[in-house]
Structures are given as C-alpha cells and as structure tokens.
N, C-alpha and C positions, 0 to 999 in steps of 0.2 A: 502467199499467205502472210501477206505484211500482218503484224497487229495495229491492234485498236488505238495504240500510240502513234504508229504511222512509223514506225522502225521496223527493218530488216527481220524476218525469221534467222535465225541462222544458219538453217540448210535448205527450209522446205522451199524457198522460193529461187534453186538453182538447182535442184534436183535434174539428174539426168534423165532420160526416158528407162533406162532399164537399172538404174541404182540401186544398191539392194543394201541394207538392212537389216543389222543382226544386232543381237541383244540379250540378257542373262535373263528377261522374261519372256525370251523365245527359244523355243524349242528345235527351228532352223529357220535360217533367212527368209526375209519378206521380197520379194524385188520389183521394180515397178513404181514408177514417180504417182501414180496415183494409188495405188497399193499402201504406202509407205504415205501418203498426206492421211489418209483416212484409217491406218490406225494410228500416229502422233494425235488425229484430232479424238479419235477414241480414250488415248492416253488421257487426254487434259481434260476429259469430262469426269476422270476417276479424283482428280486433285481438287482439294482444298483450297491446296494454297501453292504456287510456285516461286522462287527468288532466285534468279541468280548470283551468282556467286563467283565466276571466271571464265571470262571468253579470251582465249590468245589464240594467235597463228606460227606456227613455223614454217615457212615455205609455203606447201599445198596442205598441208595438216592443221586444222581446226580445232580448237579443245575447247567444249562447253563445261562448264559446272554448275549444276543448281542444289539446293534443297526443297525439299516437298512435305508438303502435309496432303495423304490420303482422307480422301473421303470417311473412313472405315477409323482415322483416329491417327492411323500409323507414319511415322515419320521418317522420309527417305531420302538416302541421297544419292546423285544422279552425274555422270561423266560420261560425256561423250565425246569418241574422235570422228571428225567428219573429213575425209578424202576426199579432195577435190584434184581433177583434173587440166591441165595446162590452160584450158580454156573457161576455169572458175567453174566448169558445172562440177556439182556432187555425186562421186560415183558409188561411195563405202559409208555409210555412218555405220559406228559402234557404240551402243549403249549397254554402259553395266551401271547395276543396281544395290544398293546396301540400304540398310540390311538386310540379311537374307528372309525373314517373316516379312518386311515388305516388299519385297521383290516378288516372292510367293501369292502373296495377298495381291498383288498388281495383275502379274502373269493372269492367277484365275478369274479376275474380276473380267480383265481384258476377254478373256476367252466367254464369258456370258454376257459381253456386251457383241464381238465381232467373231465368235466361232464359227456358226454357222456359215460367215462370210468367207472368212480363212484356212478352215478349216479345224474343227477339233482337237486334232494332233500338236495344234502351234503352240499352246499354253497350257500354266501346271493344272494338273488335272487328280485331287486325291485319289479317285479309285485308282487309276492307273499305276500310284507310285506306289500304294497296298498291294495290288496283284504283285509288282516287281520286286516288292519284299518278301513277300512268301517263296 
C-alpha cells in the first residue's frame, strides 16, 4: 500500500501473514495482514486531514506520530509502535489515540463503517457502556 506519493507505508506494506493489531479504539486485537489493511484503510476514510509528525527506529521497534483532523470536526493525535521481526516483516503494531471524545468518536464511527465485517463487539458502542453503568 505504497501511497500516491510513491513512499513507503510504514507498516502496511511488510505486514506478516498473521500480525495482529491492537489499539485504544479496539476493543481486542485484529489479526491478519489483510484484516489489518482494510480496517487502516477504513481508518483513513474517517480523516480529514492526516500529518505526520515523527517516524524513528530503535533496533526492530518503529514509532509513528501523526496528527488528525476527523471527519466529524474532532482533532486527534495518534502513536504508534510497530514490531518487526529479524526479517523486517511486521509482526505487533500498537495504536493509541488522544483524546479520548476522539478516540470514542473514531472507535464508533469505525464500527458503522466495518462492524458488520469485524464484528460488533470490536468498537465503542454507547448502549453497551449504558447497560455496564447500571
């Protein structure tokens, strides 16, 4: 998934076969190199606007930093650690999201674009945090 600039993704295009995926607008890990391409590409149809902000490496440990402007108004920011393995593929990325009304707002947005695909359970879902209040 080079982009349209004709530069590197920074993970999607060394993804493992069974890499998996976890993140503070999921609920549990995603696994699966095409799993994992098509909700990233789910993600970036919710954004405005993306920049980043900081790509380094330490050893096999990746760290992205971006900022975001949602669809919806909300303005997010975004770090990811991406594990790779001795042979450069991607075995772990981790994405956490600030703040937390846009992480919320992502999570559910995500979930009414690829729930049905993923499953229900994977994203915030108001009713469900109402029941677990009462």
């Amino acid at each position: 998934m080079t982009g349209s600039n004709g530069e590197k993704h920074p993970f999607l295009d060394d993804l493992a076969d069974d890499a998996e995926l976890r993140g503070t607008v999921l609920r549990r890990p995603v696994s699966g190199r095409d799993n994992i391409k098509r909700l990233v590409e789910a993600v970036g149809t919710l954004y405005a606007s993306q920049q980043p902000t900081f790509y380094g490496a330490i050893d096999q440990r990746h760290f992205l930093q971006y900022l975001a402007t949602l669809r919806t108004g909300l303005d997010l920011e975004a770090v990811g650690v991406i594990e790779r393995d001795e042979t450069g593929l991607v075995q772990r990325v981790t994405m956490t999201f600030a703040p937390l009304d846009a992480a919320v707002s992502l999570s559910a947005e995500l979930g009414g674009i690829v729930g049905e695909e993923f499953g229900d359970d994977l994203f915030y879902d108001a009713s469900v945090n109402e029941i677990a209040a009462s």
